[in-house]
KEBA-453942 format. One record per residue: chain; residue number from 1; x, y, z of N, C-alpha, C in turn. Coordinates in steps of 0.001 Angstrom, whole numbers, plus 524288, in hexadecimal, padded with zeros to 5 digits. Layout:
N
SITE  ch    i    n.u    n.v    n.w   ca.u   ca.v   ca.w    c.u    c.v    c.w
SITE   A  NUM      X      Y      Z      X      Y      Z      X      Y      Z
...
//
This chain:
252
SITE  ch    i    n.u    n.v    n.w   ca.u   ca.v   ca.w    c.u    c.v    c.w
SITE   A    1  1C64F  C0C22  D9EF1  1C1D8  C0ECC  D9C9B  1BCAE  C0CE2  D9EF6
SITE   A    2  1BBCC  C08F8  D9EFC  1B7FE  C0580  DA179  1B6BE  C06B1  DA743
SITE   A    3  1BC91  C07C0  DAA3B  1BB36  C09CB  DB083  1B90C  C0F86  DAEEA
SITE   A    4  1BBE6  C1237  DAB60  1B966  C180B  DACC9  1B3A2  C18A5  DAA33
SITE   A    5  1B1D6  C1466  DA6BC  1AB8E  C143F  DA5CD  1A7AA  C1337  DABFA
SITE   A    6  1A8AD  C1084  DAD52  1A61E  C0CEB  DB160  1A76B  C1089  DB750
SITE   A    7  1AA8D  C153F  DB777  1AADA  C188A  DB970  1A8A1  C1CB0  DB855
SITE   A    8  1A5CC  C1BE1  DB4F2  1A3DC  C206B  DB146  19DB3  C1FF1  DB4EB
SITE   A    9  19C54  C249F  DB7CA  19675  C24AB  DBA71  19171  C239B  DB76E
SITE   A   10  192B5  C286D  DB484  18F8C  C2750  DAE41  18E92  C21B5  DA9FD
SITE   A   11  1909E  C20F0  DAB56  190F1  C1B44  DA7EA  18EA0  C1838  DAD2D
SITE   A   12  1909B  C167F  DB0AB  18E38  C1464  DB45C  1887A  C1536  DB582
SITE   A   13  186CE  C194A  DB4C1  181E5  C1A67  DB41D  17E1E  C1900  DB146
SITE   A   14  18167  C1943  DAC76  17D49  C1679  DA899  17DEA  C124A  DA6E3
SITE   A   15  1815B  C102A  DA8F2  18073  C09A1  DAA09  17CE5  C07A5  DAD8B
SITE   A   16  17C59  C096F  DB3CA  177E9  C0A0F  DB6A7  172FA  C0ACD  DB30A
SITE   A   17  1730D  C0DB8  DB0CF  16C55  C100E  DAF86  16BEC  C0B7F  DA8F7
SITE   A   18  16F7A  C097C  DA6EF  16FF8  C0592  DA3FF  16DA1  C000F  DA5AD
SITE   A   19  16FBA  BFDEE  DA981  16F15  BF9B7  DAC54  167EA  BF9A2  DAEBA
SITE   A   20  167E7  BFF64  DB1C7  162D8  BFF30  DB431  15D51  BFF7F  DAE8A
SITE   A   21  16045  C01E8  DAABC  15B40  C00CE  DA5DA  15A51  BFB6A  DA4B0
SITE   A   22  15F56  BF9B9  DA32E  15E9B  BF384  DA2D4  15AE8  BF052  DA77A
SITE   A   23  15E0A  BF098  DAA0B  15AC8  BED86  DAE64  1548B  BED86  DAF5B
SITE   A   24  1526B  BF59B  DAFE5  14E5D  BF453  DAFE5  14ADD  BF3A6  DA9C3
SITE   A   25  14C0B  BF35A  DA5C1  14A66  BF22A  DA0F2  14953  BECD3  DA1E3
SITE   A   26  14D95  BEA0B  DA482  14C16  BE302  DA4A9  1482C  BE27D  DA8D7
SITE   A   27  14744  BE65A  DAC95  142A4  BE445  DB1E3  13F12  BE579  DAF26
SITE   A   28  13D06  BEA24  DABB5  138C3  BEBE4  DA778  137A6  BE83D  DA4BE
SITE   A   29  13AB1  BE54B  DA331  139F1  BE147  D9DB8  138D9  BDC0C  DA08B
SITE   A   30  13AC4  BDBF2  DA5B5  136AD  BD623  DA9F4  13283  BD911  DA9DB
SITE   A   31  1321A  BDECE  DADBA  12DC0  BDF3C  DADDB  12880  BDE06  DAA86
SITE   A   32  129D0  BE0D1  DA7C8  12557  BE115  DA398  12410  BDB1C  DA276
SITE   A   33  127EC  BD74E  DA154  12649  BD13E  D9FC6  122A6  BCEBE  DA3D5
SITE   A   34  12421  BD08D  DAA27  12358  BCF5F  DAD37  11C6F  BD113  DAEFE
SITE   A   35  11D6C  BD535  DAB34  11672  BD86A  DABFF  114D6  BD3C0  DA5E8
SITE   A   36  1155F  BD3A1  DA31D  11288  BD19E  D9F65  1115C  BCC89  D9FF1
SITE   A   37  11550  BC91D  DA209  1151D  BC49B  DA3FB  10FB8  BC384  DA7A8
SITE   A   38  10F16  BC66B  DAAC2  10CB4  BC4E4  DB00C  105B7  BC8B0  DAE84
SITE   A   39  105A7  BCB79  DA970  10182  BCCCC  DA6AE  0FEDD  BC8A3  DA582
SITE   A   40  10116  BC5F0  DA1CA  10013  BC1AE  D9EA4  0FF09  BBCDF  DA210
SITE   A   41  10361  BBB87  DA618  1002D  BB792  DA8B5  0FAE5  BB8C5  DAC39
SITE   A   42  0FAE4  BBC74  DAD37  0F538  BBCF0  DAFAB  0F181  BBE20  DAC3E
SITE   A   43  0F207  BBD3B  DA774  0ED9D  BBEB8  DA40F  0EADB  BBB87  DA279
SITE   A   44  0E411  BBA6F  DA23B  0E01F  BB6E9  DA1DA  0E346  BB265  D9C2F
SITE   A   45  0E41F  BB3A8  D99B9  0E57B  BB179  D9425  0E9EB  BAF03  D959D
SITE   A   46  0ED40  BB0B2  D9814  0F1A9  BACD4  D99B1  0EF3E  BA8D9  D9D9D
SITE   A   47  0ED4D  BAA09  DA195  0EBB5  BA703  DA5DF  0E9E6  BA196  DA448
SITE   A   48  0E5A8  BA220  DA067  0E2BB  B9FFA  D9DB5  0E72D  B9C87  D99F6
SITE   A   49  0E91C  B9DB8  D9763  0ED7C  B9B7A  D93E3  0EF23  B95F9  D9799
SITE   A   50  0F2B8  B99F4  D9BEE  0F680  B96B0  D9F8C  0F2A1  B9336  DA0ED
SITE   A   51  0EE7F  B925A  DA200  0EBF3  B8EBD  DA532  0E9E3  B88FC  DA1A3
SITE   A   52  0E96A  B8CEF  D9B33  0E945  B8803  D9932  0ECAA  B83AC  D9740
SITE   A   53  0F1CB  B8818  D9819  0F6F7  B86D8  D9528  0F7C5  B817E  D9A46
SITE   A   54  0F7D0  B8340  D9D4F  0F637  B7E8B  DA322  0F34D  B79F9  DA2EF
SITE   A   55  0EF07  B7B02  DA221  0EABC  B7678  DA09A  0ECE4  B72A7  D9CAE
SITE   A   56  0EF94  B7684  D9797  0F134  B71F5  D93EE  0F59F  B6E03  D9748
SITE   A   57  0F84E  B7037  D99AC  0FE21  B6E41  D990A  0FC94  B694D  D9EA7
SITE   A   58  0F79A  B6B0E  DA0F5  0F556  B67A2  DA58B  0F5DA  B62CC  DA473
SITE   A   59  0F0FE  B636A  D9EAF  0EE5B  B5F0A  D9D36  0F229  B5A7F  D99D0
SITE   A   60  0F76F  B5E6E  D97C9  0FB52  B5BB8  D9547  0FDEA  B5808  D9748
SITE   A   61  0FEE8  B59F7  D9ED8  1029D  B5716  DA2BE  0FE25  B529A  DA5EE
SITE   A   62  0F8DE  B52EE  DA4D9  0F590  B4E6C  DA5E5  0F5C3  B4C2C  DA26B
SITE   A   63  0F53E  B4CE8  D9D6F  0F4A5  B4997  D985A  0F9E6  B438E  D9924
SITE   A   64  0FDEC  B4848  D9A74  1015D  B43BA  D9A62  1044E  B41BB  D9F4A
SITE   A   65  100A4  B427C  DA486  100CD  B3FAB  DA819  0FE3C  B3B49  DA6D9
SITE   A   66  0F94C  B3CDA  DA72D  0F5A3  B3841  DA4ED  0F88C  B3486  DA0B8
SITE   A   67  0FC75  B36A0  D9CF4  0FD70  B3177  D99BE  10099  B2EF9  D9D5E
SITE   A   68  104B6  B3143  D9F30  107BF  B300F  DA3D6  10519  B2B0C  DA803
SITE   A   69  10183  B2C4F  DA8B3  0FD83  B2859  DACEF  0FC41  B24C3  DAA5E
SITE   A   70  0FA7A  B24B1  DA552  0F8AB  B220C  DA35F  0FE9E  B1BF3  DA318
SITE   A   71  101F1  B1E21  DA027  105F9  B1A13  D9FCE  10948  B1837  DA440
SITE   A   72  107C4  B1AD7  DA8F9  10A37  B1840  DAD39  10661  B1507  DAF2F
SITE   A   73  0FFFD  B13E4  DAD89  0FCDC  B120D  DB033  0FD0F  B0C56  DAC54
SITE   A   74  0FFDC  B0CBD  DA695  0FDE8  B0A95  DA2EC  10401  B04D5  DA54D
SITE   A   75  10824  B06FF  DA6F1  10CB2  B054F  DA8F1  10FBF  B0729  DACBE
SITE   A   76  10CB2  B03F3  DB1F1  10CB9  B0647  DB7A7  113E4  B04ED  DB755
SITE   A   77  11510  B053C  DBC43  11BCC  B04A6  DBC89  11A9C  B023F  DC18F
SITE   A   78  11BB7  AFC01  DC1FA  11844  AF886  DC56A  11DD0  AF84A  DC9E7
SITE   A   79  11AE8  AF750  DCFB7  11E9B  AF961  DD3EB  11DD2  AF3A7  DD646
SITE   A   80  12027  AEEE7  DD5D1  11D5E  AEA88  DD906  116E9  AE936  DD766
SITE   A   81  113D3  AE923  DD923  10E4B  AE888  DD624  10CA6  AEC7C  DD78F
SITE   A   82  10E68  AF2C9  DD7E2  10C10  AF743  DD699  10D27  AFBD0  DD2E2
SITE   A   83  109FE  AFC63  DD187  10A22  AFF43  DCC9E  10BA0  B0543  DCDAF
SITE   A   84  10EA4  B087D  DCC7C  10FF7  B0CC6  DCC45  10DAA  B10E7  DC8D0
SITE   A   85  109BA  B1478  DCC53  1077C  B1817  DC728  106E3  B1E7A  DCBD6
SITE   A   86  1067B  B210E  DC692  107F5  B2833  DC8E7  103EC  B2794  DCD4C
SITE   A   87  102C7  B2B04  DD0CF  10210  B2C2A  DD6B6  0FD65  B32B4  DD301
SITE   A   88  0F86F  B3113  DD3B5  0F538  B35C5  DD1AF  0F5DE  B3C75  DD4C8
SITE   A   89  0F54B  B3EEB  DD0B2  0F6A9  B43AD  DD3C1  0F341  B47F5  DD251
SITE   A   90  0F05E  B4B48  DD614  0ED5B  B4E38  DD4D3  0F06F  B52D5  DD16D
SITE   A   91  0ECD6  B5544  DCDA5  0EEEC  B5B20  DCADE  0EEEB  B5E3A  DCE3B
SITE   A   92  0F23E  B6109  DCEEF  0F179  B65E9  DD2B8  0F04A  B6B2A  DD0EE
SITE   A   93  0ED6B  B6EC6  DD003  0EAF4  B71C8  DCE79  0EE8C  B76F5  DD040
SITE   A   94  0F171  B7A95  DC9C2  0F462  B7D57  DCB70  0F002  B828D  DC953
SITE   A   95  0F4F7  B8643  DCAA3  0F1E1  B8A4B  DC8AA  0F426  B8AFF  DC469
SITE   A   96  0F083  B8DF5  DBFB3  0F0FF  B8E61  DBB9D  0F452  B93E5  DBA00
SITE   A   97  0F2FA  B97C8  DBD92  0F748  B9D0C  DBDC8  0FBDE  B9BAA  DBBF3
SITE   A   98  0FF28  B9D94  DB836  1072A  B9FBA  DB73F  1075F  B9FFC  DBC43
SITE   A   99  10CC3  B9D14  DBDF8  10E57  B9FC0  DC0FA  11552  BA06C  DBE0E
SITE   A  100  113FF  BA64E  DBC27  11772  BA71E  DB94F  11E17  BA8D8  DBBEE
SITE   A  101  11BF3  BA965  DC28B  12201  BAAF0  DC424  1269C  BA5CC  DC49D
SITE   A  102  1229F  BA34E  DC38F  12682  B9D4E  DC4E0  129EA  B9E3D  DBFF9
SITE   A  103  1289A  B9EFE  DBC8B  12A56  B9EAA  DB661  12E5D  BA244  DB5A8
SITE   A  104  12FD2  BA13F  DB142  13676  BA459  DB027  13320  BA689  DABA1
SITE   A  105  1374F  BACFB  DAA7C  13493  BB0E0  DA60B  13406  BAD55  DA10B
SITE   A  106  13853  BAAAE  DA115  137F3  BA688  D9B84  13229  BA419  D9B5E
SITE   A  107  131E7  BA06C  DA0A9  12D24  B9C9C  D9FBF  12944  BA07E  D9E96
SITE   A  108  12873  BA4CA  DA2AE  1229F  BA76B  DA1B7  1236A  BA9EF  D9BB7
SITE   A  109  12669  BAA07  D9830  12629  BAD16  D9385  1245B  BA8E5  D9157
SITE   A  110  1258C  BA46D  D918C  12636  BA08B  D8D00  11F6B  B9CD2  D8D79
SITE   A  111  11E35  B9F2F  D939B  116A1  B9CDB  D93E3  11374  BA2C9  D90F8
SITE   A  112  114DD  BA72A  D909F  112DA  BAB87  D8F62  113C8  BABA8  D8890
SITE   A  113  11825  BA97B  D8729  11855  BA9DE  D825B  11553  BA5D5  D7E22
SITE   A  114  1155E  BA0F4  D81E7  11270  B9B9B  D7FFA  10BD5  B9D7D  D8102
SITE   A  115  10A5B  BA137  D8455  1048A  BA30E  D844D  10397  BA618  D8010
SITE   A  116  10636  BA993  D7EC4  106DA  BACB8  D7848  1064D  BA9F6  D7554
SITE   A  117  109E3  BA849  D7342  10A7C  BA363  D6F21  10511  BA057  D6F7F
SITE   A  118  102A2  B9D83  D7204  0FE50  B9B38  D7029  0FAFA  B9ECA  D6EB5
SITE   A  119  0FA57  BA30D  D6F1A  0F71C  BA7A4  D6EF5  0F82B  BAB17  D6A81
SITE   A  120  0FB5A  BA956  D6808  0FE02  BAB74  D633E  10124  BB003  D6224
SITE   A  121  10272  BB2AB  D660C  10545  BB6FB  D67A1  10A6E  BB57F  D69F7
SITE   A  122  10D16  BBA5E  D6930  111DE  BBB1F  D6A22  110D5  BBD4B  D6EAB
SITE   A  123  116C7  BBB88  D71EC  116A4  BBFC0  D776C  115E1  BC549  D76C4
SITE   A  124  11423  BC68B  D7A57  113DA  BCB61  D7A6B  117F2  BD0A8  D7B57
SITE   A  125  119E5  BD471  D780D  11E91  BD641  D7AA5  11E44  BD916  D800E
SITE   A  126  12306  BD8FD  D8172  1242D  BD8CE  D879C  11EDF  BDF42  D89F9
SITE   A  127  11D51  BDE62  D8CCE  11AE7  BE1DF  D9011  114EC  BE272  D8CCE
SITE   A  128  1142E  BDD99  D88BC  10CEE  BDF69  D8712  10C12  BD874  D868D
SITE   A  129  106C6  BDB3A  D881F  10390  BD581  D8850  0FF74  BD5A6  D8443
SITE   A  130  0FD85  BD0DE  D8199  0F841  BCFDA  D7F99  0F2C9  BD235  D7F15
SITE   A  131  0EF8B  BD364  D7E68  0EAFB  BD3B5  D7EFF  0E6DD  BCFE1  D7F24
SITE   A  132  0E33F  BCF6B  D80EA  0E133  BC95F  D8000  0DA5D  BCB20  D7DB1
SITE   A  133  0D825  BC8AA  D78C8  0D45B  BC86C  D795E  0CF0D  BC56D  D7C8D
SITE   A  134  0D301  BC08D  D7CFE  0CDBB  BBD93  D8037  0D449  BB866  D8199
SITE   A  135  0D309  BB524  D8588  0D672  BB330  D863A  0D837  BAFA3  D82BE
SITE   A  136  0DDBB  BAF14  D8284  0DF88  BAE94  D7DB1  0E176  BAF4F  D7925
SITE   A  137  0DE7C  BB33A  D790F  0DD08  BB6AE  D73F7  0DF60  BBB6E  D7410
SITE   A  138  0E3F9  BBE2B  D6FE1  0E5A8  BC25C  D7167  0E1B0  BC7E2  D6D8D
SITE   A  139  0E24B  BCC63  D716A  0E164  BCF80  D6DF4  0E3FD  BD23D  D69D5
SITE   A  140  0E185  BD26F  D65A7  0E342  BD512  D623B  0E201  BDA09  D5E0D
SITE   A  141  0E64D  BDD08  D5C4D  0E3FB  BE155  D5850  0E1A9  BE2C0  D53F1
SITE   A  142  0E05C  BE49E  D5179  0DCA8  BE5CB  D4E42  0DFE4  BE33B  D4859
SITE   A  143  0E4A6  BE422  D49F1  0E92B  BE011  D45F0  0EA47  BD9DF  D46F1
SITE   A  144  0E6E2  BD80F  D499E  0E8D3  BD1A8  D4CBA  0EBD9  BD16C  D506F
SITE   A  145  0F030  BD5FB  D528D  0F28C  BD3D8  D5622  0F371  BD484  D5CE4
SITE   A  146  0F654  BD163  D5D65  0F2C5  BD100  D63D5  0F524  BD770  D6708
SITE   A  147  0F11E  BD611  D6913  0F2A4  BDD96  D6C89  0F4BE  BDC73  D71B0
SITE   A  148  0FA42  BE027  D724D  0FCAC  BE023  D75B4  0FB65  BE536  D7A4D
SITE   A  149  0FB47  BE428  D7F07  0FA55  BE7F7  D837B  10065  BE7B2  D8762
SITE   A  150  101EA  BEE02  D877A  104A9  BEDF9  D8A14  1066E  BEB8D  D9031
SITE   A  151  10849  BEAB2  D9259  107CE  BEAA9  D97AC  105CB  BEF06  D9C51
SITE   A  152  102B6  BEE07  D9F5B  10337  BF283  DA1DF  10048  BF677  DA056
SITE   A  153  0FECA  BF601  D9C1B  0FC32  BFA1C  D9A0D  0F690  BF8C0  D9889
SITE   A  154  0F28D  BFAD5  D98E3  0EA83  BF916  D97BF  0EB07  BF84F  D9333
SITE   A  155  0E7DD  BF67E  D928C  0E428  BF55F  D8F54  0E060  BF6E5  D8D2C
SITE   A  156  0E213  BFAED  D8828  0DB9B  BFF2F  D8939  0DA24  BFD2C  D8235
SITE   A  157  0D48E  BFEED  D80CD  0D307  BFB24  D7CEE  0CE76  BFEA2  D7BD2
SITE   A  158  0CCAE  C02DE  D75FA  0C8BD  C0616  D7692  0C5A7  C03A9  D72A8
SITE   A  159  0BFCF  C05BF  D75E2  0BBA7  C0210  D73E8  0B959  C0819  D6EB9
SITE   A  160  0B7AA  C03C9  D6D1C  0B6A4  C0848  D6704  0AEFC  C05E5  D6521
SITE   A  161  0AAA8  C0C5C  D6399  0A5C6  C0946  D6375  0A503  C1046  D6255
SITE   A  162  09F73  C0F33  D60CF  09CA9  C13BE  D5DD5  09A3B  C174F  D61AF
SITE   A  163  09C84  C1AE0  D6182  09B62  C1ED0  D671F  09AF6  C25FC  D6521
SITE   A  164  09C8D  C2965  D691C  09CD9  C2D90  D67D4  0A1B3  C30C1  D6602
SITE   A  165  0A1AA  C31FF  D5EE3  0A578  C32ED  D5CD1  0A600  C3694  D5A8C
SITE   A  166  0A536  C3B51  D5C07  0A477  C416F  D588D  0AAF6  C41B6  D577D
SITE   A  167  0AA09  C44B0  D5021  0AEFB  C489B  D50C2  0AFFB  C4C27  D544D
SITE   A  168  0B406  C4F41  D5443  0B60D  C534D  D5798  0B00E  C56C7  D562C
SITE   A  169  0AEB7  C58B9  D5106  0AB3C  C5D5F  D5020  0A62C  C5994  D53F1
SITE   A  170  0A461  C548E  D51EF  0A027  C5329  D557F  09FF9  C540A  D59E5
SITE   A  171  0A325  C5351  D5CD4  0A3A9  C5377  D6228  0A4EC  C57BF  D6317
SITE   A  172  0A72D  C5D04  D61FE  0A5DC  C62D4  D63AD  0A061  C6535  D63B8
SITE   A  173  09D9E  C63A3  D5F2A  09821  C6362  D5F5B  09551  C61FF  D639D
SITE   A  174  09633  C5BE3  D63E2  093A6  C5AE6  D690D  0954A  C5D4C  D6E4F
SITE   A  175  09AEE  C5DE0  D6F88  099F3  C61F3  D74CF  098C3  C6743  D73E8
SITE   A  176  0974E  C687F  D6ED8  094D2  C6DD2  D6F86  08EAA  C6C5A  D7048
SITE   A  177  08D03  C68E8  D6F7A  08784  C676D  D719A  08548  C670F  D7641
SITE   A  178  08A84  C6399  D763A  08AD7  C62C0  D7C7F  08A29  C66D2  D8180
SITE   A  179  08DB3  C6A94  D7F51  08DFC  C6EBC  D82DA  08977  C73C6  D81EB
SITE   A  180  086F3  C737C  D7BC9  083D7  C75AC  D7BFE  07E73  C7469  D80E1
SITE   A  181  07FB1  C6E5F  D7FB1  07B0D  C6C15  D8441  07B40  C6C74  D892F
SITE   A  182  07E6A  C6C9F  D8ACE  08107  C6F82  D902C  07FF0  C745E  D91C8
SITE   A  183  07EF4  C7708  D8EB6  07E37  C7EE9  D8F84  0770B  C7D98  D8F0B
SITE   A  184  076F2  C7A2C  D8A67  06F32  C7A17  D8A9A  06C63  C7920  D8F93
SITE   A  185  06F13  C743B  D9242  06E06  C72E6  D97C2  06E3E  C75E1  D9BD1
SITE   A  186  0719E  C785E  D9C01  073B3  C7CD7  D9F67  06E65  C801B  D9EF7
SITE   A  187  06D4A  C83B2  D9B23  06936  C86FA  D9A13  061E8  C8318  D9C68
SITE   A  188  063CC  C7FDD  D9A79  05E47  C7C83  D9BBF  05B69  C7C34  D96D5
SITE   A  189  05EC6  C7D0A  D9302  05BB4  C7C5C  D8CA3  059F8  C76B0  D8ADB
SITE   A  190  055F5  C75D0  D8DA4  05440  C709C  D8C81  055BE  C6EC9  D871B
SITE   A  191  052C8  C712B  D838B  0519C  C7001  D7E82  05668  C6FDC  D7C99
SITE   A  192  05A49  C7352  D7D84  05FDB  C7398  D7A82  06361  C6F9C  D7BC0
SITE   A  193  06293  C6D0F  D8115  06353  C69AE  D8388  064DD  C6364  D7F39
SITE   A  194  05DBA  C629A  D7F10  05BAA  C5D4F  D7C05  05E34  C5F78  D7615
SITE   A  195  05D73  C630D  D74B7  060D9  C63FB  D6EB5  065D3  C6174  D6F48
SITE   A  196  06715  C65EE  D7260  06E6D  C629B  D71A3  06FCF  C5D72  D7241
SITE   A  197  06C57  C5D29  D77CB  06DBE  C568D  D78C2  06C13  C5245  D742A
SITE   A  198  0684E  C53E6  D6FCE  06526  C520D  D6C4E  06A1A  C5210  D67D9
SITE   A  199  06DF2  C55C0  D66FF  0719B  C572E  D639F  07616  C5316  D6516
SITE   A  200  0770F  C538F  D69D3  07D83  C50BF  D6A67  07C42  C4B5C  D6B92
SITE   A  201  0770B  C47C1  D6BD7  075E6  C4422  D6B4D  075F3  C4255  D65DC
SITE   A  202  0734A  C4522  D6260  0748B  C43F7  D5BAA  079C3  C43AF  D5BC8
SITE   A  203  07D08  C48B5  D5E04  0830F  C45C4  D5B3A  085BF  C4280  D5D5E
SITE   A  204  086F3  C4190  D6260  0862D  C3BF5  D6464  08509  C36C5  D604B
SITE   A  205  081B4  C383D  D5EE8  07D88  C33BE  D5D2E  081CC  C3339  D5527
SITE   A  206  08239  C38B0  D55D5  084DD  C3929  D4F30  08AF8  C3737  D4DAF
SITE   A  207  08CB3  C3609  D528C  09215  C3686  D5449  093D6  C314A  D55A7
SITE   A  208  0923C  C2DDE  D5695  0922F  C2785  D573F  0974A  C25BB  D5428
SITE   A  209  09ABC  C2427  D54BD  09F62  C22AE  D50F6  0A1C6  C1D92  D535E
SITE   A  210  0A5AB  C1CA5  D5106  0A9DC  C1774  D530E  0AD10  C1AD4  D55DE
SITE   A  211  0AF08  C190B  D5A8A  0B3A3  C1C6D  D5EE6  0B3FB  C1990  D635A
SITE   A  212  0BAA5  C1A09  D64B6  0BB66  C184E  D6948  0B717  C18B9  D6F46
SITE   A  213  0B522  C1458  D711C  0B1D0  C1590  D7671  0B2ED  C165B  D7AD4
SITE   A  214  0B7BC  C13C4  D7C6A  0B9A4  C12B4  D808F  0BE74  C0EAA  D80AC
SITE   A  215  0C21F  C105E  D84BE  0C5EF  C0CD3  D85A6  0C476  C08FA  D8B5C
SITE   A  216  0C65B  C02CB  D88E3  0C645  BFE96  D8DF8  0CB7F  BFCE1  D8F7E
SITE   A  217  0CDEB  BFDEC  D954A  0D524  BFC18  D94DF  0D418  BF75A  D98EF
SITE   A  218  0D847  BF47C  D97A5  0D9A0  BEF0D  D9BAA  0DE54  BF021  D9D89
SITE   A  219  0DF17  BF004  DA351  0E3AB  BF1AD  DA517  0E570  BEBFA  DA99B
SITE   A  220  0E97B  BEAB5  DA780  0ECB3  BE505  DAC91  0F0B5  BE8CF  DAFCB
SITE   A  221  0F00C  BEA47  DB626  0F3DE  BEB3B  DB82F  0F3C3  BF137  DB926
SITE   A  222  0F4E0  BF324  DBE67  0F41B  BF875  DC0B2  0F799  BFC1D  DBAF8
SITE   A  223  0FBA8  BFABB  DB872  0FDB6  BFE36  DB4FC  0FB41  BFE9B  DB1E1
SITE   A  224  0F885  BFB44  DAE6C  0F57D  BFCB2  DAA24  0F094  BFECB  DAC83
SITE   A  225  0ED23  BFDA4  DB069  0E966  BFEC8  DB2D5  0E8D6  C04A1  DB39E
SITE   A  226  0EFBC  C06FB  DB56E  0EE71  C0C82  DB66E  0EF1C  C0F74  DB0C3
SITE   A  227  0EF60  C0C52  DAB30  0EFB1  C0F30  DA6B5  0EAC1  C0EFE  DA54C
SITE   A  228  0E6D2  C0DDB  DA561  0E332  C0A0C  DA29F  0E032  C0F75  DA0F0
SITE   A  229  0DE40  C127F  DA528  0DA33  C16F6  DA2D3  0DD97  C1B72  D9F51
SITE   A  230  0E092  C1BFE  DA135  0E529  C1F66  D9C04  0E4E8  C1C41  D95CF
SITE   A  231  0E503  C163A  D963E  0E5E9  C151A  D9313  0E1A1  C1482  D8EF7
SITE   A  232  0DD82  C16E1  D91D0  0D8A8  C149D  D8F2E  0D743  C1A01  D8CDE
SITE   A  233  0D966  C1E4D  D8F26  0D776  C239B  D8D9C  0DA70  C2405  D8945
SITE   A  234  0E01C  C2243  D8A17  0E316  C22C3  D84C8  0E188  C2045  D808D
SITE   A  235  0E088  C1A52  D7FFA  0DD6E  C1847  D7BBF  0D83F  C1AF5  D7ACF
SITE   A  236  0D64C  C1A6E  D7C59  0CFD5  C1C9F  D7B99  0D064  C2201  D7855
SITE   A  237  0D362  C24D4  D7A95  0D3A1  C2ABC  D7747  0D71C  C2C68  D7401
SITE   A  238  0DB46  C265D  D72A5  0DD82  C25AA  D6CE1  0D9D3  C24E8  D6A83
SITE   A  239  0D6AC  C20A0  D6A20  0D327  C1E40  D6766  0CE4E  C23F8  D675E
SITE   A  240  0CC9F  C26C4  D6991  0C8E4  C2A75  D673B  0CC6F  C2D25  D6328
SITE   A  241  0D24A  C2F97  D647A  0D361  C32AA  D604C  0D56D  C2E04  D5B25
SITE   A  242  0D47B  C2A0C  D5BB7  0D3C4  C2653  D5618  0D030  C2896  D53A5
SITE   A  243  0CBE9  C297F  D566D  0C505  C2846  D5364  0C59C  C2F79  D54FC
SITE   A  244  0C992  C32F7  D52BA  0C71D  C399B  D5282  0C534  C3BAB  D5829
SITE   A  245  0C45E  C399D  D5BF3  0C159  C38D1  D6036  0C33E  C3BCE  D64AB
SITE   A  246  0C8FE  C3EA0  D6447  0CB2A  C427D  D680E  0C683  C44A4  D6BCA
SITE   A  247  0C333  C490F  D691B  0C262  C4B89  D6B27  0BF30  C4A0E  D6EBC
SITE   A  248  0BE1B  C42FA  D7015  0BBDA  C4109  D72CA  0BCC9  C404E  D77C2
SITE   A  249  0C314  C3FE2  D77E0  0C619  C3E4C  D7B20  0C662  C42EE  D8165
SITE   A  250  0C4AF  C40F1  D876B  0C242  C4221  D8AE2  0C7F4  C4583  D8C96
SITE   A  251  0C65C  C4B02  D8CAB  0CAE1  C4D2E  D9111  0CDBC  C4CC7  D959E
SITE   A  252  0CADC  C4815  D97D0  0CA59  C47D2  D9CA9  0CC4E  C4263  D9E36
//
């Protein structure tokens, strides 16, 4: 039974296309660690971390050289009538950069997870990173908690302030002003001119509200880079139809 399965084309097939999901599901699932990984170490807040995490552990391995020196100086280990003591050695000045390929996935998880942890956060799940308010410091939501950014994907963030906010009826009004002022000009109707323009300045002026202003995106990396202005049109003109604001939103 077993030979005539395994003779079976069909079945063979989708054992093939079985095997090849697996497989690439596991290069996806490096990948992606492999992108988040190498995010994070190049990021100011880590850099900064690692370098001090360095400094401490410097001053720890002088601390106790120095005691070290101290008790071999205090009870030399006498050679004939000469005294035996360490041979001075300059520090040699490394660089402070990860160099994270030396490291096994274990080690680099277990320095990435010990940077969380002092920071009071949990890792991050696989393929999103942190936000940071200032170094150190994570950002967070309007509920306390820290905000996660996809990989790969911007950073877009809409700024909100008292601007121009007609209802739908306001704002039909005004491009009928508008366009009335347009035909006045045309003619050369001075006077009808300064009226109108005198009119759609009052509502302007009547119309002042709270509303989205504008979107600002942060983009790491040619993939998110080529999302960034899509992504900003999409936030920005959710956020008008929050605030009624559709009919604001640019055709173009």
């Amino acid at each position: 039974m077993l030979k005539d399965l395994f003779s079976n084309r069909l079945f063979i097939g989708a054992l093939a296309f079985f095997v090849l999901c697996v497989g690439g599901s596991l290069l996806y699932d490096q990948h992606v660690k492999g992108q988040t990984a190498k995010a994070l170490a190049e990021s100011e807040d880590f850099l900064q971390w690692w370098q001090e995490r360095n400094t401490a552990e410097k001053a720890v391995a002088a601390e106790v050289a120095e005691s070290d020196d101290a008790v071999t100086a205090s009870h030399p280990e006498a050679v004939g009538d000469t005294a035996v003591v360490a041979a001075p050695t300059d520090e040699i000045e490394t660089d402070n950069t990860p160099d994270f390929a030396s490291l096994s996935p274990e080690e680099q998880q277990q320095i990435f997870d010990q940077f969380y942890l002092q920071r009071g956060l949990k890792p991050p799940p696989r393929g999103y990173k942190y936000r940071w308010k200032d170094i150190g410091v994570p950002l967070l939501d309007e509920d306390g908690n820290p905000v996660l950014q996809e990989e790969g994907e911007p950073w877009v963030e809409v700024k909100y302030g008292i601007g121009f906010a007609p209802t739908l009826e306001e704002y039909e009004k005004y491009e009928q002003l508008q366009e009335d002022q347009g035909w006045a000009e045309s003619r050369g109707d001075v006077a009808e001119v300064a009226r109108l323009t005198a009119e759609i300045e009052a509502l302007e002026a009547s119309v002042q509200r709270m509303r989205p202003l504008g979107a600002l995106a942060d983009a790491v990396g040619a993939e998110a880079s080529s999302k960034m202005d899509a992504a900003m049109d999409a936030k920005f003109n959710a956020a008008l139809r929050e605030y009624d604001l559709e009919h604001l939103i640019s055709p173009y």
